[in-house]
C-alpha positions in Angstrom: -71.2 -19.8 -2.1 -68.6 -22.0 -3.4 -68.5 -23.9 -6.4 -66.9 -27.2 -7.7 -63.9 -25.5 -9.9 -64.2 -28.5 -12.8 -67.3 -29.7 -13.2 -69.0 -32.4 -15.6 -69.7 -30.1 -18.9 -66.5 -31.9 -21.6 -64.8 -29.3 -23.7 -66.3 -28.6 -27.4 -63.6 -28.2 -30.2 -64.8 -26.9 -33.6 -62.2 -28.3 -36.4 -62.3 -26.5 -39.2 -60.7 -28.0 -42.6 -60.5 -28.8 -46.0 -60.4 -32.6 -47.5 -60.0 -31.9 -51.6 -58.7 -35.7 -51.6 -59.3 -38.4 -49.5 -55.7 -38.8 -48.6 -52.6 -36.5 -47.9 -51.2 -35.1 -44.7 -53.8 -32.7 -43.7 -56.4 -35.6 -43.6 -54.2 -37.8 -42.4 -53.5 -35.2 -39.0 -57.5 -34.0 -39.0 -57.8 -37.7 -38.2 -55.6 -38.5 -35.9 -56.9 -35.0 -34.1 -60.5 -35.9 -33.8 -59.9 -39.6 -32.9 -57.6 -38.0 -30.2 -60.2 -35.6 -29.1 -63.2 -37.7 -29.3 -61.3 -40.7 -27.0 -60.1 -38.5 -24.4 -64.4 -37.4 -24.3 -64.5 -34.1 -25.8 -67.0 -33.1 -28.2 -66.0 -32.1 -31.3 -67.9 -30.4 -34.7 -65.9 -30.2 -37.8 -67.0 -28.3 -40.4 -65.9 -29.7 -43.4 -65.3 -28.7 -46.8 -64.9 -31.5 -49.0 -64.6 -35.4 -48.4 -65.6 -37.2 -45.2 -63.0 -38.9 -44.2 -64.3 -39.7 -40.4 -66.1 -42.1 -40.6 -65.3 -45.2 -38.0 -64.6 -42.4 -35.5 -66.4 -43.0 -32.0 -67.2 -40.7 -29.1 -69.4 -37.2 -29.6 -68.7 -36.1 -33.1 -70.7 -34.0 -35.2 -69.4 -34.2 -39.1 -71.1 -30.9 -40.8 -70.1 -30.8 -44.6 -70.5 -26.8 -44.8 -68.2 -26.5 -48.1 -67.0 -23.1 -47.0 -64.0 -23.8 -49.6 -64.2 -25.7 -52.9 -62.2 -28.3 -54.5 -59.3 -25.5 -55.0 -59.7 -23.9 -51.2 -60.9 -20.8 -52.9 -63.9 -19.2 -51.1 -62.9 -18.3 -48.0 -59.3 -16.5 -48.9 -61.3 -13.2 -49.3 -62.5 -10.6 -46.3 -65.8 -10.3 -47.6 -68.6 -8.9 -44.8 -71.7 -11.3 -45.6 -68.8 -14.4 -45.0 -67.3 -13.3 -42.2 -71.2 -12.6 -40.9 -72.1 -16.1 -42.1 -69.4 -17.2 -40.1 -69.7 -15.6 -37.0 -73.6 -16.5 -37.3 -72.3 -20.4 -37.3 -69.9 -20.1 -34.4 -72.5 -18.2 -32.3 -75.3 -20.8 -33.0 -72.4 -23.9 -32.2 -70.9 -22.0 -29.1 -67.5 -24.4 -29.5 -65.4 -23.8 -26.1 -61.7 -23.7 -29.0 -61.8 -23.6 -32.7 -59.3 -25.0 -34.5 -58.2 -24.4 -38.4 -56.1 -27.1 -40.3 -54.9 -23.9 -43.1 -52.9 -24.5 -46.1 -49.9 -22.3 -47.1 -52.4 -19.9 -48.2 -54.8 -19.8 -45.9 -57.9 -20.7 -46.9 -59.8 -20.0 -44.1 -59.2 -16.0 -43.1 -63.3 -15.2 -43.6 -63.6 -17.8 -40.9 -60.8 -17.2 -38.7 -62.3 -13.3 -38.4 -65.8 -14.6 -37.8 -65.1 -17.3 -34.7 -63.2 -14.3 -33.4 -65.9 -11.9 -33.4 -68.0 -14.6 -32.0 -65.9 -15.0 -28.9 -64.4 -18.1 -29.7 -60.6 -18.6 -29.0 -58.9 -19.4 -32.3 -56.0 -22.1 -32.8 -54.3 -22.2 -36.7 -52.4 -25.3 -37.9 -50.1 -25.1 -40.6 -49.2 -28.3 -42.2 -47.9 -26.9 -45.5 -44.8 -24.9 -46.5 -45.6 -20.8 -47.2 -46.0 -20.5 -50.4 -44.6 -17.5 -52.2 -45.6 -16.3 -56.5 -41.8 -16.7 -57.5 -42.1 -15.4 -60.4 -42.1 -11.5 -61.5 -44.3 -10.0 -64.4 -43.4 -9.4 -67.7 -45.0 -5.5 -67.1 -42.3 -3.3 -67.0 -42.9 0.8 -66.1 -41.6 4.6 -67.2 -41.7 3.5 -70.8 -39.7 0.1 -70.2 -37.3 1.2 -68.2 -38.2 -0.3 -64.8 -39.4 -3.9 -64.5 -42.2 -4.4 -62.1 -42.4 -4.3 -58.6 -43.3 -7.0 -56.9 -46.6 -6.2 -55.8 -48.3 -9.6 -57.3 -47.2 -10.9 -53.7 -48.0 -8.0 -51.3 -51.6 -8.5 -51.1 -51.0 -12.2 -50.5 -49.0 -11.7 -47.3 -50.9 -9.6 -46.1 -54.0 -11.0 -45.8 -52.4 -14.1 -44.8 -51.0 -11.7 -42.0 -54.3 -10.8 -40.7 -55.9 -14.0 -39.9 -52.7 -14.5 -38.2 -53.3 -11.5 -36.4 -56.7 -12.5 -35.2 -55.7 -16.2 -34.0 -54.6 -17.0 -30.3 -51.8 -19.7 -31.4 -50.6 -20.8 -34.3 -49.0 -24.4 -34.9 -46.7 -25.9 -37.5 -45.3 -29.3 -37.6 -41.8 -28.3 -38.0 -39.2 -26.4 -36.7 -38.5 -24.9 -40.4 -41.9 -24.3 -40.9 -42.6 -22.1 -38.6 -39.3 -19.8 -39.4 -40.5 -19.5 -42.5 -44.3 -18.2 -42.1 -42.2 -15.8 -39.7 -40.2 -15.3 -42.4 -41.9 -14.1 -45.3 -45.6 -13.7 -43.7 -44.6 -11.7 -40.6 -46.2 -13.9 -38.2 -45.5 -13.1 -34.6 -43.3 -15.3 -32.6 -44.8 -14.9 -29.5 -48.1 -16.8 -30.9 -45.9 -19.6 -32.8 -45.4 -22.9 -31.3 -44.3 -26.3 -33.2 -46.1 -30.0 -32.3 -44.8 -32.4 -34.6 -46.7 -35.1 -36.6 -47.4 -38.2 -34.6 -45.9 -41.2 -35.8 -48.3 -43.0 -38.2 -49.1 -46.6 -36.6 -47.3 -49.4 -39.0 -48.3 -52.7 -37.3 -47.0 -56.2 -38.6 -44.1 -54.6 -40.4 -42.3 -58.5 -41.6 -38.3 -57.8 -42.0 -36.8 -58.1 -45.1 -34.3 -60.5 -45.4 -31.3 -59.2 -46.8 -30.4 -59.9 -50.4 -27.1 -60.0 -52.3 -28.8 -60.2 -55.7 -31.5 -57.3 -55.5 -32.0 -54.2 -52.8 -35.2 -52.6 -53.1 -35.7 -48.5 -52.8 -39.6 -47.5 -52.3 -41.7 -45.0 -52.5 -45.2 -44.4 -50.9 -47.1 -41.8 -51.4 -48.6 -38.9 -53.9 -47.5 -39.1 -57.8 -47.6 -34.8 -57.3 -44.9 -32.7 -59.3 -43.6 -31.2 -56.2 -42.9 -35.0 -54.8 -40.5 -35.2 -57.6 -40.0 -38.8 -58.5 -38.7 -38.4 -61.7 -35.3 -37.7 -59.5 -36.0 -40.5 -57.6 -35.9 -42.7 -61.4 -33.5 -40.6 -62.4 -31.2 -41.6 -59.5 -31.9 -45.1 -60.2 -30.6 -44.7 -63.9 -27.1 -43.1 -62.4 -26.6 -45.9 -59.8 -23.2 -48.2 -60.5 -25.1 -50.8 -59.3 -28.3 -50.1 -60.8 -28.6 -54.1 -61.7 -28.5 -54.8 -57.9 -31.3 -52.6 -57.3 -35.5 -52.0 -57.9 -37.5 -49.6 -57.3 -40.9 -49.8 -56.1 -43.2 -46.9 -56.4 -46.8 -46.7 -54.5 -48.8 -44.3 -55.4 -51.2 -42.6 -58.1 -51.2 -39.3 -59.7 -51.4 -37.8 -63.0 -48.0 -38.2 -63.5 -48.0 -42.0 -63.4 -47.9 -42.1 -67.0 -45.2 -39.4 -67.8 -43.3 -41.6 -64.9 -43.3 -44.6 -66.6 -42.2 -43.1 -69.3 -39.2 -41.5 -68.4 -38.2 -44.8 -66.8 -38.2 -46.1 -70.4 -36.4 -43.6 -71.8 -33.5 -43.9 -69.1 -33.7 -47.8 -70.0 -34.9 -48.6 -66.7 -38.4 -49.7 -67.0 -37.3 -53.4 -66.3 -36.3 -52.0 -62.3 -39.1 -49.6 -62.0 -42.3 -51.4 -60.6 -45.4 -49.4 -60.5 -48.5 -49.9 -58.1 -51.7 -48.4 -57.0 -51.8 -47.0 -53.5 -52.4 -49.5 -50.9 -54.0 -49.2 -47.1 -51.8 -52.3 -46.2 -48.5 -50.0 -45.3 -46.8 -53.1 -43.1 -46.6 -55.2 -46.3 -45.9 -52.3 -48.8 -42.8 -51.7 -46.3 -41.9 -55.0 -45.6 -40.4 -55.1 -49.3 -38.5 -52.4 -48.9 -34.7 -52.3 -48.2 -34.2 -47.7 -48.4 -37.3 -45.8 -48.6 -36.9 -42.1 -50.5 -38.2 -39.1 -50.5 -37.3 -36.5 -52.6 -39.4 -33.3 -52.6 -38.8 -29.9 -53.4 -41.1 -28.9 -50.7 -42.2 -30.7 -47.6 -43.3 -29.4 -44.2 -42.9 -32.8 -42.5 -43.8 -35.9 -44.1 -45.8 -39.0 -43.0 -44.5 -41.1 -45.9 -40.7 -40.6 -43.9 -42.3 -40.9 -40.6 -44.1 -44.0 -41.5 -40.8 -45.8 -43.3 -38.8 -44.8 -39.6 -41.4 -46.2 -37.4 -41.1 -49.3 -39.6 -37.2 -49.6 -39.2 -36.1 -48.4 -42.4 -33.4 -46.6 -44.1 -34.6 -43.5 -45.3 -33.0 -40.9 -47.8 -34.7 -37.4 -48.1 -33.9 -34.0 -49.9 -33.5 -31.4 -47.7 -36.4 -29.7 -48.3 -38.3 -27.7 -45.9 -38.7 -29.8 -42.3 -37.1 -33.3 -43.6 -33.8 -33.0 -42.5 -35.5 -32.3 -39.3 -37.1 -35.6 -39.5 -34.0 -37.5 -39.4 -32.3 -35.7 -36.9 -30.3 -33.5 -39.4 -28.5 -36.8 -41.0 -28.2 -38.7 -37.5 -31.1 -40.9 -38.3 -31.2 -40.8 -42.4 -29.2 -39.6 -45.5 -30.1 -36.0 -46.6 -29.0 -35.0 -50.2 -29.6 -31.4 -52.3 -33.1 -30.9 -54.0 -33.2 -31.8 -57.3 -29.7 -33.6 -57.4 -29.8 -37.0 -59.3 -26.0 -37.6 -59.1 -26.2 -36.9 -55.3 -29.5 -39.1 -54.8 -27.4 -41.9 -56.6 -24.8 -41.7 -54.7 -25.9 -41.8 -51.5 -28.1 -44.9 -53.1 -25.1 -46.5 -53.7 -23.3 -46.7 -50.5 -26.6 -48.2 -49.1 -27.0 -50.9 -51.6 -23.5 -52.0 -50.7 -23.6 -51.7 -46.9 -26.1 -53.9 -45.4 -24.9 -53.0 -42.0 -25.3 -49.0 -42.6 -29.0 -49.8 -43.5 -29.6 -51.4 -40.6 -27.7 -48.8 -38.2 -29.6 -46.1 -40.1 -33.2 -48.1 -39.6 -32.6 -48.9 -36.2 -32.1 -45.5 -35.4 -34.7 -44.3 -37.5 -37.6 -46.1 -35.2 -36.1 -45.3 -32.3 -36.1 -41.4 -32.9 -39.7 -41.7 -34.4 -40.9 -43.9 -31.8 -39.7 -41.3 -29.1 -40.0 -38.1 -30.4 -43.2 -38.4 -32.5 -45.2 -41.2 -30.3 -48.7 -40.9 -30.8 -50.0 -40.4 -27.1 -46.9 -37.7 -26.2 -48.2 -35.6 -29.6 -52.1 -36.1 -28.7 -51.3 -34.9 -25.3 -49.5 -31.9 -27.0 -52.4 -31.0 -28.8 -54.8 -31.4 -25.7 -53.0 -29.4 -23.3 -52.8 -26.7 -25.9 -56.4 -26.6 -26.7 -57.8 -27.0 -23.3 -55.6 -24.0 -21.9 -57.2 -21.7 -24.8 -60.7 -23.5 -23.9 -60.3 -22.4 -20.5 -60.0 -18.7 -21.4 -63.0 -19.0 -22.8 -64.7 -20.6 -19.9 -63.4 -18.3 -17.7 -64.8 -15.2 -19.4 -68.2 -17.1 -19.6 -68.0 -17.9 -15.5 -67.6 -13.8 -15.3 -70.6 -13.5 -16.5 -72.9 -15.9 -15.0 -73.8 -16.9 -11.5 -71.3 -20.3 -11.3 -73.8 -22.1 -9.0 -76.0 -22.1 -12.2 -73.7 -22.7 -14.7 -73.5 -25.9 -16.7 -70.0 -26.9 -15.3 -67.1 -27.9 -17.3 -64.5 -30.7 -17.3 -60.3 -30.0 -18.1 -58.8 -32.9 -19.1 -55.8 -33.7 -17.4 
């Protein structure tokens, strides 16, 4: 008997993350994912921990809040039996075709990870953070004093992290940078490593600045979060020779708003520094922006420079973890040193005097977004991926069953 080899039965795709905050670039890609999925008419259950940030989505979705991590993504980190039976116990009852985890640097999902896999399920990991490493040593020191300690605060940490690497099919990072370093200092095999990058975040109506003599405007969108470190960003503004030609405009809230706004005072630069609360309204926030900068310490990718190229904008980053990939390794963008004010002000500078630089660089900018991280080419990316690991799954299950009785299944194309 023969049998139709793709059938009517669309894929299932169990997304498993974490949504401490509303906002951020985890959310932000657990989004775009499950729109992605749900319009091409798969089903998908995500099992959330945290904040519900789907709502609006269409199609067959199925938001369970499980809270299988708290608030700090602890939890989950630890192998204990009755969590990884819990788990396994969920998977089993939700039969997904493909799970896929959205993990932080330190994996807060490993119970989980182990329990899909014992329940059959093929296993995807996303990493959208950089690996995170205790850099620091203890004060304990050994043979009466003599020998400081030995680093084994971290070796526990890697590798457990290793193990739920072990037990997943593919694992995905959103930078090229990224994923050397989780090979790096987490030993995770090559061979299951692949890199999709972040989709370029949609910035509709984006109104051109006109170009002023009198005042060029650097922004900022995004967390106030010490490891964004805009107190560089102020500082940079302070150094500039033609500080009195520039403004900077900061989006964004955070603890550190207030320490922020002070340091700006201190530096005698309050008067250029305009803080406001974070906004939904992107086109406008962008449209009154001449450079946009972004100077983190550590950054996987970031939709705050992805969002300021799509909108035809000068950017500036550190080169910190995947931005200089962002801008093509300075084809598309100005990359300066961590941490460096003088550099940051520098670069500022030249900007701020050369109109026609800013527009080169912003030109090129949305061109290299708009082709390399277009939002249909990514989703696709993701698809293809998923469905092939789906189909392993479906093809052990057809082993096992008489076809001509099984509920058929459709591949996306």
């Amino acid at each position: 008997m023969t049998t139709d080899p793709a059938p009517s039965r669309p894929l299932h795709l169990a997304l498993v993350t974490a949504n401490p905050l509303r906002i951020g670039g985890m959310q932000t890609f657990a989004s775009f994912l499950v729109e992605t999925a749900c319009t091409a008419g798969w089903r998908v259950t995500v099992a959330l921990s945290g904040k519900d940030i789907f709502d609006g989505i269409g199609g067959s979705l199925d938001v369970q809040q499980v809270d299988w991590v708290d608030a700090d993504l602890a939890g989950d980190r630890r192998y204990r039996l009755p969590t990884i039976i819990a788990r396994r116990r969920w998977f089993r009852e939700h039969r997904p075709d493909v799970a896929l985890f959205v993990q932080s640097s330190n994996t807060p999902f490993r119970a989980s990870v182990v329990g899909a896999t014992l329940a059959g399920t093929p296993v995807a990991m996303t990493h959208r953070t950089m690996p995170w490493i205790r850099d620091f040593v203890p004060t304990g020191r050994h043979l009466f004093g003599l020998l400081p300690g030995l680093g084994l605060h971290n070796r526990r940490q890697i590798l457990e992290t290793r193990i739920a690497a072990a037990f997943a099919t593919r694992i995905i990072y959103n930078s090229e940078f990224v994923r050397q370093e989780y090979e790096r200092i987490y030993g995770y095999p090559r061979s299951k490593g692949r890199v999709i990058v972040n989709a370029a975040p949609l910035v509709s109506r984006v109104i051109v600045r006109q170009p002023s003599q009198d005042c060029v405007v650097i922004g900022y969108l995004g967390r106030l979060a010490d490891e964004k470190r805009i107190d560089v960003l102020i500082r940079a503004l302070a150094a500039m020779r033609h500080r009195r030609m520039a403004r900077l405009l900061i989006y964004g809230e955070g603890s550190l708003r207030d320490s922020l706004a002070k340091l700006a005072d201190e530096l005698g630069v309050a008067d250029r520094v305009d803080f406001r609360p974070s906004t939904p309204d992107t086109a406008a926030a962008y449209a009154e922006m001449d450079i946009v900068a972004v100077c983190s310490r550590r950054e996987s990718s970031s939709n705050t420079v992805l969002e300021a190229m799509t909108a035809g904008k000068a950017v500036v980053v550190s080169d910190a973890g995947g931005l200089p990939e962002l801008i093509d390794n300075g084809e598309a963008g100005v990359c300066v040193p961590v941490g460096d004010a003088t550099a940051l002000a520098k670069a500022l500078d030249h900007l701020a005097e050369d109109q026609d630089e800013r527009i080169r660089l912003g030109q090129k900018a949305q061109t290299l977004a708009l082709q390399r991280h277009e939002t249909g080419q990514v989703g696709r990316q993701w698809l293809t991926l998923l469905g092939e690991l789906a189909a392993k799954r479906c093809c052990s299950r057809a082993a096992l069953v008489d076809r001509s009785r099984a509920e058929p299944i459709v591949f996306p194309g």
